[in-house]
C-alpha positions in Angstrom: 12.6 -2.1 -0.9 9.1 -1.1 0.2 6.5 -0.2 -3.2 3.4 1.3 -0.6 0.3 2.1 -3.0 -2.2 3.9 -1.0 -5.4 2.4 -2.6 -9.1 3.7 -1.4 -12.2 2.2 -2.4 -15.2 4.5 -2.4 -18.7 2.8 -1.4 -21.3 5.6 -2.8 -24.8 5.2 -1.4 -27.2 2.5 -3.1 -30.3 5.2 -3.3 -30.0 8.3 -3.9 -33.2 10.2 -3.0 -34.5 13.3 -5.1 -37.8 14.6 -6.8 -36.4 14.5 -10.2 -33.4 12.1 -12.4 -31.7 15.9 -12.6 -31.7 16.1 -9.0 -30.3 12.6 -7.9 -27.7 12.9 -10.9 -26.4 16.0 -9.4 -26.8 14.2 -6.0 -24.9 11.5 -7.1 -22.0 14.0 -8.8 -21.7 16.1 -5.6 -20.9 13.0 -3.4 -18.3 11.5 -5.9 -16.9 14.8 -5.5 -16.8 14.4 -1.6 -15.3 11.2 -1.7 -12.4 12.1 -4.2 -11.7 15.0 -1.8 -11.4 12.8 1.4 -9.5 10.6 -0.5 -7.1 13.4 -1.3 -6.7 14.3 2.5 -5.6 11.1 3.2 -3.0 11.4 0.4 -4.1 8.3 -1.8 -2.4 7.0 -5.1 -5.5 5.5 -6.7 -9.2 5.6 -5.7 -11.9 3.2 -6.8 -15.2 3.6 -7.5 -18.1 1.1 -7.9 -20.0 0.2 -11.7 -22.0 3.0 -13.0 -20.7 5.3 -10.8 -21.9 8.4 -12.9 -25.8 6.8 -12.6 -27.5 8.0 -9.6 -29.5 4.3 -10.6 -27.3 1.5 -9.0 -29.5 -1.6 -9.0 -31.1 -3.3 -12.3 -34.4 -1.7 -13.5 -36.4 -2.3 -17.2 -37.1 1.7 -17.2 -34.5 2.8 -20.0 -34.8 6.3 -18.6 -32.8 5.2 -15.7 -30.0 5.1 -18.0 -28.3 8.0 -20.0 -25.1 7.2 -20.9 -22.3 10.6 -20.4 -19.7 11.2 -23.3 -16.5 10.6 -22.5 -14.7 12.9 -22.7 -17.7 15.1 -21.7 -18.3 17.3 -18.7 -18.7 14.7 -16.4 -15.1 13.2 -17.0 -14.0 17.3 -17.1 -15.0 17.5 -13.5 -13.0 14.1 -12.1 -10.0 15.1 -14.1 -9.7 18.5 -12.6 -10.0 16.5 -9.2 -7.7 14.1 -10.3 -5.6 17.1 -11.4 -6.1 19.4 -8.0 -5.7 16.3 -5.3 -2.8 14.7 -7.4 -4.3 11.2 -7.4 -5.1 8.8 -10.3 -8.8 8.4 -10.3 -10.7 4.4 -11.6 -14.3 6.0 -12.6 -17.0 3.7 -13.9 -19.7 5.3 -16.3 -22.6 4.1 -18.4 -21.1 5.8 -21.2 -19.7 6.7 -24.7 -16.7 6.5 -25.9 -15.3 6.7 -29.6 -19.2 6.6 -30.5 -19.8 2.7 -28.5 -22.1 2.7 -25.6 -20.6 0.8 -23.1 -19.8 -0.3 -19.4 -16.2 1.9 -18.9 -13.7 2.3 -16.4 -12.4 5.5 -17.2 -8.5 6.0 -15.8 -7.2 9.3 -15.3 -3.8 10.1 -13.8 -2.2 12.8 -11.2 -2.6 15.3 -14.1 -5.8 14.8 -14.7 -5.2 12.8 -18.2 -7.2 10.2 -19.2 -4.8 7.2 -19.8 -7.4 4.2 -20.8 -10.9 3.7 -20.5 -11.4 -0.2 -20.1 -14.7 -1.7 -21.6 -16.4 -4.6 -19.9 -16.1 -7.9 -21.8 -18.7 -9.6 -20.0 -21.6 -7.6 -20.0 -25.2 -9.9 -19.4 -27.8 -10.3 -21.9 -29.5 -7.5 -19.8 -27.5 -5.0 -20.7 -26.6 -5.5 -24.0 -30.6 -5.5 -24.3 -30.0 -1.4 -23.6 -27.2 -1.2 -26.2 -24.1 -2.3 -23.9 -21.4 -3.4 -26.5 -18.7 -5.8 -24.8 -15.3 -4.8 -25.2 -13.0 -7.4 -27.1 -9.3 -6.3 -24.9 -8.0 -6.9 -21.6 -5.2 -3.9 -21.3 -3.2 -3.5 -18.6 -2.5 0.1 -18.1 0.7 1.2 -16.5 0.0 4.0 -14.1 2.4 5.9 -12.0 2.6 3.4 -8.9 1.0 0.3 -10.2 -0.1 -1.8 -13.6 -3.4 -2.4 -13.3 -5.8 -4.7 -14.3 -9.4 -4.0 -14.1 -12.4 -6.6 -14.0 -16.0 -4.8 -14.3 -18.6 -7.2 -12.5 -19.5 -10.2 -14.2 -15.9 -10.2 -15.5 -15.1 -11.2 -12.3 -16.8 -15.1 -13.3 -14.4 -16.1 -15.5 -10.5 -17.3 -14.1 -9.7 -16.4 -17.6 -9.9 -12.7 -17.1 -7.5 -12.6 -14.4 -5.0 -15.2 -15.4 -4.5 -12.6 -18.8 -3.7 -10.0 -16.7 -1.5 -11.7 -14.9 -0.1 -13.1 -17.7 0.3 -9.3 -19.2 1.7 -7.8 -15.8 -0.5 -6.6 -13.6 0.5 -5.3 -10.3 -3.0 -5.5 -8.9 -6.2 -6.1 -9.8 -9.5 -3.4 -9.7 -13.0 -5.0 -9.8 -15.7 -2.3 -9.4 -19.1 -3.9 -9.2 -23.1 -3.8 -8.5 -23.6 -7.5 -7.1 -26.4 -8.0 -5.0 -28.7 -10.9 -4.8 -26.2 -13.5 -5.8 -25.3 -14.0 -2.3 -22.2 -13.7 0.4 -20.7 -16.9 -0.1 -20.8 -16.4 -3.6 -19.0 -13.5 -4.1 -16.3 -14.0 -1.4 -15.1 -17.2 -2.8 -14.9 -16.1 -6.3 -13.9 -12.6 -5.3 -10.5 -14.1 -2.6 -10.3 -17.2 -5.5 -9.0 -14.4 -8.1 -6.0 -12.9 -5.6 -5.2 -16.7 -5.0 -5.2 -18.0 -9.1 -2.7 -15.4 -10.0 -1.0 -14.4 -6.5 -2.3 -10.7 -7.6 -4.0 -8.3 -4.8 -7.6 -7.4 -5.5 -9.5 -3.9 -4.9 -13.3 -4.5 -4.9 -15.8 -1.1 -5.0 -19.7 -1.6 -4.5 -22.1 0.4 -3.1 -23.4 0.6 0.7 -26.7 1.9 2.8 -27.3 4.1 6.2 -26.5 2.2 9.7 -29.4 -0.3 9.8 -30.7 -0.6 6.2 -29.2 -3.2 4.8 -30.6 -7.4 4.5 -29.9 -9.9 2.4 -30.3 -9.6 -0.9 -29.8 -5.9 -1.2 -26.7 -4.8 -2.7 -23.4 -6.5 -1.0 -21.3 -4.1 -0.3 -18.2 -5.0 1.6 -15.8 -3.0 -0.9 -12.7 -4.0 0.6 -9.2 -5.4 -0.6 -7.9 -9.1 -0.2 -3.9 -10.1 -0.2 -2.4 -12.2 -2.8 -3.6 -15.1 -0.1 -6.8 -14.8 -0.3 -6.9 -13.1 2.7 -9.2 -10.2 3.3 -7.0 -7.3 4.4 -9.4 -4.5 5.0 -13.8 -4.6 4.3 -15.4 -1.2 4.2 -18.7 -3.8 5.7 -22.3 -2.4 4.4 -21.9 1.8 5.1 -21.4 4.5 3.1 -17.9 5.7 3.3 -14.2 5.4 1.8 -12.0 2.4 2.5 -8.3 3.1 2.4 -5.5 0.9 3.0 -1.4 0.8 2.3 -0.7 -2.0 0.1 2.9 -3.3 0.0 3.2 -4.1 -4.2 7.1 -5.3 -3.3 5.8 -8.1 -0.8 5.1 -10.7 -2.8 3.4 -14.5 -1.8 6.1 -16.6 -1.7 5.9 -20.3 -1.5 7.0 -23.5 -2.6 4.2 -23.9 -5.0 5.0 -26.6 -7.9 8.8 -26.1 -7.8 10.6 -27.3 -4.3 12.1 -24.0 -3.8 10.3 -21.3 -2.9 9.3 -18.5 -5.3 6.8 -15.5 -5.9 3.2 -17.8 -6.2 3.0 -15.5 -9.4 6.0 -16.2 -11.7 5.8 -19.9 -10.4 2.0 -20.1 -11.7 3.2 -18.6 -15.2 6.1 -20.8 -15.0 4.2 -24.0 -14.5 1.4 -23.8 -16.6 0.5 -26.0 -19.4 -1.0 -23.8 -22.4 -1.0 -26.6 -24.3 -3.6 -28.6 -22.6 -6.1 -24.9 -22.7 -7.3 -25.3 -26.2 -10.6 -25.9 -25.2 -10.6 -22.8 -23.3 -10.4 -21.0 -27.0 -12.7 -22.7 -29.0 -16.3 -22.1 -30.0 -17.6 -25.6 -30.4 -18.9 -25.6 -26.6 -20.0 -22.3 -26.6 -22.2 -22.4 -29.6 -23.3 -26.3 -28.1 -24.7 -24.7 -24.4 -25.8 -21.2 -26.5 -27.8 -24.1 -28.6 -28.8 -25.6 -24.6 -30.3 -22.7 -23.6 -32.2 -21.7 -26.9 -34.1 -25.1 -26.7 -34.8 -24.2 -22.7 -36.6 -21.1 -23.2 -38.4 -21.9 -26.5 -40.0 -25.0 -24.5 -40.4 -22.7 -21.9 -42.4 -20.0 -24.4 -44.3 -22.9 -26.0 
């Protein structure tokens, strides 16, 4: 029997123009408000945005002005839950926020009625942003929404196989990765992004942010919010425009293949099934980490000198 989850993936504009942070925050607001209501036409079960979707600010910048973090809950999670609510969809919203008093990288989750059911907090946030007072978060839940368990991945998440194996490990139907990657590069990001779908036999939703016909180059921000199949495969790419990617995702069709065993099974039981905790110790323990943290001390103090 058919599981169809309507998933759309909103790519908000890069800039946002205005004479004022006021102005381009209520900018920002009004076209997050668009694109949840387009999603509702087209009758979708969750919508995605991108990281820091409540910032009218997308791309790095040293002013600290360019980030004021929203409460949550606060007015601006009072207005997606009363969309959430009216268009009777669950709702993945990023925010520079906080929550229980911890300033943070968030996906807040809200359901058809408008609840807030988790708020995930990054657990890899760069040196960067913990230099404004991110905190990383320390739990990778999966939360059991209406049509799918998700598991969400918040940019530089994304890096570490880890991240999604757990998921996997803990259920996940499908995996969310909202984002702000730019500069890395194409090649990059596709092969990590399609590697994810294929290390757990999971389907991955990607949300970015995108320009007007004819802005974008190289190095700008990527784009391409799209989703990929438990193959690898990229099912649907919203390219580098502003607009709202939606696509019917089967969550019954599983990859099947003869992966490890001789028969053939669903690629992500038969991963669980064959792996070898045992040999992952290493994965766990500090001794490396503290040895390369150590590394890269000595580089920039030699650097300073």
């Amino acid at each position: 029997m058919k599981r169809i989850v309507r998933i759309s993936a909103a790519q908000l504009p890069t800039v946002i123009e205005g004479k004022s942070f006021e102005e381009k925050q209520r900018k920002n607001l009004e076209q997050i408000l668009e694109m949840l209501e387009l999603a509702g036409k087209r009758e979708s079960d969750i919508v995605l945005f991108g990281e820091y979707a409540n910032l009218h600010h997308r791309t790095w910048s040293e002013d600290k002005k360019e980030y004021v973090p929203d409460p949550i809950p606060g007015a601006f999670t009072s207005a997606m839950a009363e969309c959430a609510r009216k268009l009777k969809m669950n709702v993945a919203l990023p925010m520079f926020g906080i929550y229980k008093g911890v300033l943070s990288s968030y996906v807040v989750l809200f359901n058809r009625s408008g609840k807030i059911v988790g708020c995930y907090q990054k657990t890899h946030p760069t040196i960067p942003e913990q230099g404004i007072g991110i905190m990383p978060g320390n739990d990778l839940t999966v939360y059991k929404l209406d049509c799918a368990s998700v598991g969400i991945m918040t940019c530089m998440d994304i890096e570490y196989p880890e991240v999604a194996q757990v998921f996997m490990l803990r259920g996940a139907d499908l995996l969310l990765f909202p984002h702000v990657q730019g500069s890395w590069g194409e090649v990059d990001w596709e092969i990590r992004y399609r590697a994810r779908a294929i290390d757990t036999g999971l389907p991955v939703v990607s949300a970015c942010y995108g320009y007007p016909e004819g802005e974008w180059m190289p190095g700008k921000m990527i784009g391409r919010s799209s989703v990929i199949g438990r193959d690898g495969l990229v099912l649907a790419d919203m390219g580098r425009s502003i607009g709202l990617l939606t696509y019917d995702l089967d969550l019954s069709a599983k990859r099947i293949t003869p992966f490890y065993f001789n028969e053939k099974h669903d690629r992500t039981l038969a991963v669980t099934a064959s792996r070898r905790p045992e040999l992952y110790g290493d994965l766990v323990e500090e001794k490396a980490k503290k040895k390369a943290l150590r590394e890269i001390s000595r580089t920039v103090r030699s650097k300073r000198a």
